[in-house]
C-alpha positions as CSV (number, residue, x, y, z in Angstrom):
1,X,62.2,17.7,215.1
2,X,66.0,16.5,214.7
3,X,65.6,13.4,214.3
4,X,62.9,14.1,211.0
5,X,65.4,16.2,209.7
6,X,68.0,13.3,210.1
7,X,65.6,10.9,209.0
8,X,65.1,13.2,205.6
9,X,68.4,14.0,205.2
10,X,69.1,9.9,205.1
11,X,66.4,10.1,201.9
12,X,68.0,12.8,200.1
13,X,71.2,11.2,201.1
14,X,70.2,8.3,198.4
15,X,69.4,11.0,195.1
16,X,73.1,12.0,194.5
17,X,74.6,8.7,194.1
18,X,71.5,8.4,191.5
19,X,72.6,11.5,190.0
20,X,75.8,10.6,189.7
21,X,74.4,7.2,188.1
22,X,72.4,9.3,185.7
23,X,75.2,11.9,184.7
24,X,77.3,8.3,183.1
25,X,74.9,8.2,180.2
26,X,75.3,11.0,177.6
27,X,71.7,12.0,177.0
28,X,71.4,12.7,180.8
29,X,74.8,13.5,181.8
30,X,73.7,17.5,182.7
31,X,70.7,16.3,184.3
32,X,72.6,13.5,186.5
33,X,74.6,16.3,188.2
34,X,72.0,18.6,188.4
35,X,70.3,16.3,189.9
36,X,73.6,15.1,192.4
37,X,73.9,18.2,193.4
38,X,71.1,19.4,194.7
39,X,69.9,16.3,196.5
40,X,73.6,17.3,198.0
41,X,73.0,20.4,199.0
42,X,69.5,19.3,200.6
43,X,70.7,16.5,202.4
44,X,73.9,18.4,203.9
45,X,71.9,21.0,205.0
46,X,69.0,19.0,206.6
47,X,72.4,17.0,208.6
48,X,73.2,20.4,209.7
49,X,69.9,21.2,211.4
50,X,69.5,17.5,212.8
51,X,73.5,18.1,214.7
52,X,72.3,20.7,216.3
53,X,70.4,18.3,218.8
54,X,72.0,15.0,218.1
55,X,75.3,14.2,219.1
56,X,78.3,14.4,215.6
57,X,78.8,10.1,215.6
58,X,74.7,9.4,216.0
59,X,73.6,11.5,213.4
60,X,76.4,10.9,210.6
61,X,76.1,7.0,211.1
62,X,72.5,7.5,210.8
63,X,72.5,9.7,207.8
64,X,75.3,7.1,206.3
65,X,73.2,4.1,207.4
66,X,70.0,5.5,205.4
67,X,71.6,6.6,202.4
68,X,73.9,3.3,202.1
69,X,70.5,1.4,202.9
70,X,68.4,2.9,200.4
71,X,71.0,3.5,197.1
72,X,71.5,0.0,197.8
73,X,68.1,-0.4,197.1
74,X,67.3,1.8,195.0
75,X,70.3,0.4,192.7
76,X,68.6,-3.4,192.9
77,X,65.0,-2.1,192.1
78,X,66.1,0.4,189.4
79,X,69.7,-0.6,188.3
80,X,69.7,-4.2,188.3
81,X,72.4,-4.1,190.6
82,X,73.1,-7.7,192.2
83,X,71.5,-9.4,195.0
84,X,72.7,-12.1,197.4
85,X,71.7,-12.7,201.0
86,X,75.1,-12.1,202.1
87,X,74.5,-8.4,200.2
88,X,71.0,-8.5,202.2
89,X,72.5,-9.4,205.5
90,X,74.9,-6.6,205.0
91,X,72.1,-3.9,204.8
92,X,70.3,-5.6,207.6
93,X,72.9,-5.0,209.8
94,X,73.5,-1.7,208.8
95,X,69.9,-1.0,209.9
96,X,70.3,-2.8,213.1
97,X,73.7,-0.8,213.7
98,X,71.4,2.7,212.9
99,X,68.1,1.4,215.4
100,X,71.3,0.8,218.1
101,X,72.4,4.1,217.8
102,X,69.5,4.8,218.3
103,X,67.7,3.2,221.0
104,X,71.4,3.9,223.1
105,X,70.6,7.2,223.3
C-alpha cells in the first residue's frame, strides 16, 4: 500500500507547480494558489503515509522523480514549454534513476 501512496503522492506532486503557473496570470491568480496549495497538502501527506514503510532516500527521490517527470510534461503538453532530446534524455534518466531505486530494494 506504500508504494500507491508514493506513487500518488508523485501525481499530486505535479498540481502545485501548475498552481503556481496559474496564480502568474491575474484572472486566475487566487485560483493558482488555491489550487498549489492543496495539491501541496495532498501530496505531503500521501509522502508521509508511503515513509512509514519505505526507507527517507527511496521514497523522496521517487516522489521528486515523478513530480519533476510529469510538470515537465505537463508544462510541454499544456505550456509550450521547450523540447529537445537532450531535455527528453534528462527525464528518461530520471525515470531510470526512480525504477533503480526501486528494483534495489
Amino acid at each position: 500500500m506504500a508504494w500507491i501512496y508514493l506513487i500518488f503522492a508523485g501525481l499530486f506532486e505535479i498540481g502545485w507547480p501548475v498552481g503556481l503557473k496559474m496564480a502568474q496570470e491575474d484572472n486566475t491568480r487566487i485560483t493558482g494558489i488555491l489550487v498549489a496549495i492543496a495539491f501541496m497538502s495532498v501530496s505531503g501527506f500521501l509522502l508521509w503515509l508511503a515513509q512509514k514503510q519505505i526507507p527517507l532516500g527511496t521514497s523522496y527521490a521517487v516522489w521528486t522523480g515523478i513530480g519533476a517527470a510529469g510538470t515537465f510534461l505537463v508544462g510541454v503538453i499544456f505550456y509550450g514549454d521547450p523540447t529537445s532530446l537532450a531535455r527528453y534524455l534528462g527525464i528518461v534518466l530520471i525515470i531510470a534513476g526512480v525504477a533503480t531505486l526501486k528494483l534495489a530494494h
